[in-house]
C-alpha positions in Angstrom: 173.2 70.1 84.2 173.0 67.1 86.7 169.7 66.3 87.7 168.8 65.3 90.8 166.3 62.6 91.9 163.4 63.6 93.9 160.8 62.0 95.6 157.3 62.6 93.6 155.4 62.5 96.8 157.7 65.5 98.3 157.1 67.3 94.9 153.4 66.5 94.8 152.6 67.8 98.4 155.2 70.9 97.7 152.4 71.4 94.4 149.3 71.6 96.9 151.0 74.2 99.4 151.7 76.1 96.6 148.1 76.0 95.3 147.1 76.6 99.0 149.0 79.5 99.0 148.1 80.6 95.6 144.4 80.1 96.5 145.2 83.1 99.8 146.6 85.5 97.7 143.7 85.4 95.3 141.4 86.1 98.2 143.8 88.6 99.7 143.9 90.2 96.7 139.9 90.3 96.5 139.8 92.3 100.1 142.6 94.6 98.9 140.5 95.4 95.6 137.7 95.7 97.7 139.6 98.4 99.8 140.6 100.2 96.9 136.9 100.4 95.9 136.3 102.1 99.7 139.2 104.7 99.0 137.2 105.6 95.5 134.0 106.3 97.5 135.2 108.1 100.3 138.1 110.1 98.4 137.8 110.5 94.7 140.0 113.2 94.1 142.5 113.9 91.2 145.9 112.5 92.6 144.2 109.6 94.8 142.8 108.3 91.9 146.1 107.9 90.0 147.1 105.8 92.6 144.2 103.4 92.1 144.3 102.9 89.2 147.8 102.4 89.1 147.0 99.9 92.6 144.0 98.1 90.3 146.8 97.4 87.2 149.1 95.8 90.1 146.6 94.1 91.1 145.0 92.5 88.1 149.1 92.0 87.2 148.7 90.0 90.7 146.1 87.7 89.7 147.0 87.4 85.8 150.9 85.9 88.0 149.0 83.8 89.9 147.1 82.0 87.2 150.7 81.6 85.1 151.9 79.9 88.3 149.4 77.5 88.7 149.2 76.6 85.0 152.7 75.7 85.6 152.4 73.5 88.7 149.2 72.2 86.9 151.5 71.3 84.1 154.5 69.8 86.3 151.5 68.0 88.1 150.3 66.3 84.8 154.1 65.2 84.2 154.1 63.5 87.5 150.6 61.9 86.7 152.0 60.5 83.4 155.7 59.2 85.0 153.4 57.5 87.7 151.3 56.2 84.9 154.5 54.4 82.9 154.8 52.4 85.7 158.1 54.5 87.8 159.3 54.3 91.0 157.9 56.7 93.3 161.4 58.4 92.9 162.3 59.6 89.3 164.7 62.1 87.7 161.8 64.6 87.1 164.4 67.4 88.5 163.2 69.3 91.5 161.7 72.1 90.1 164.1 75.0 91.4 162.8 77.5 88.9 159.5 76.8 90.1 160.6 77.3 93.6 162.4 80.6 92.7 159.0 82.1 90.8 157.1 81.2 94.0 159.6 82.9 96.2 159.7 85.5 93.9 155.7 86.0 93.3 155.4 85.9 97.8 158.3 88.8 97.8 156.7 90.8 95.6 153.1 90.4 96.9 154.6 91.0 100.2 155.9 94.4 99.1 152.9 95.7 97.2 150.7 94.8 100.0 152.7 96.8 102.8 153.1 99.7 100.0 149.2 99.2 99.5 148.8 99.6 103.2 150.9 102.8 103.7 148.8 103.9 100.7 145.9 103.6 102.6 146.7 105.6 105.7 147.5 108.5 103.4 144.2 107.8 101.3 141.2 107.2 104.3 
């Protein structure tokens, strides 16, 4: 595979809007669990509490996804820190991180979908 050289800067800022947006999900995700907890209270029945539970496991599959992503940009981050270190030019074949890129599209799609199937949930549930 030919690797490209990339700009650490462009990588390093690309690292913090991913954290950024890591950081909204988790406190998305905290408002969603806390709506789940107002469907128990106000409709506790048989049936709408298979669906929390099974919303609660999506959700805690949510967070325990975020926290893999950011150990991985936390991770790239410390590569960066130690190319910079050694004495590199601010560009440096440290490859541009496409997989990464892909998981975070990937981890936003999904999110995306659970939350509007969340939200249709919730109509039926309240």
């Amino acid at each position: 595979m030919n690797e490209q050289t990339v700009d650490m800067q462009d990588l390093h800022a690309e690292h913090l809007s991913w954290k950024k947006d890591l950081e909204f999900y988790l406190d998305d995700l905290a408002v969603l669990t806390h709506r789940l907890e107002d469907v128990v209270t106000k409709n506790g029945n048989g049936e709408i509490m298979r669906w929390v539970e099974h919303y609660q496991n999506q959700f805690i599959r949510q967070q325990e996804v975020n926290d893999e992503i950011r150990h991985q940009i936390n991770v790239h981050e410390d590569l960066l820190v130690s190319i910079a270190k050694k004495g590199a030019e601010a560009k440096s074949s440290v490859g541009d991180h496409r997989h990464m890129r892909a998981t975070m599209d990937t981890y936003k799609s999904m999110y995306h979908d659970l939350k509007t199937e969340f939200m249709v949930f919730l109509t039926k549930a309240l």
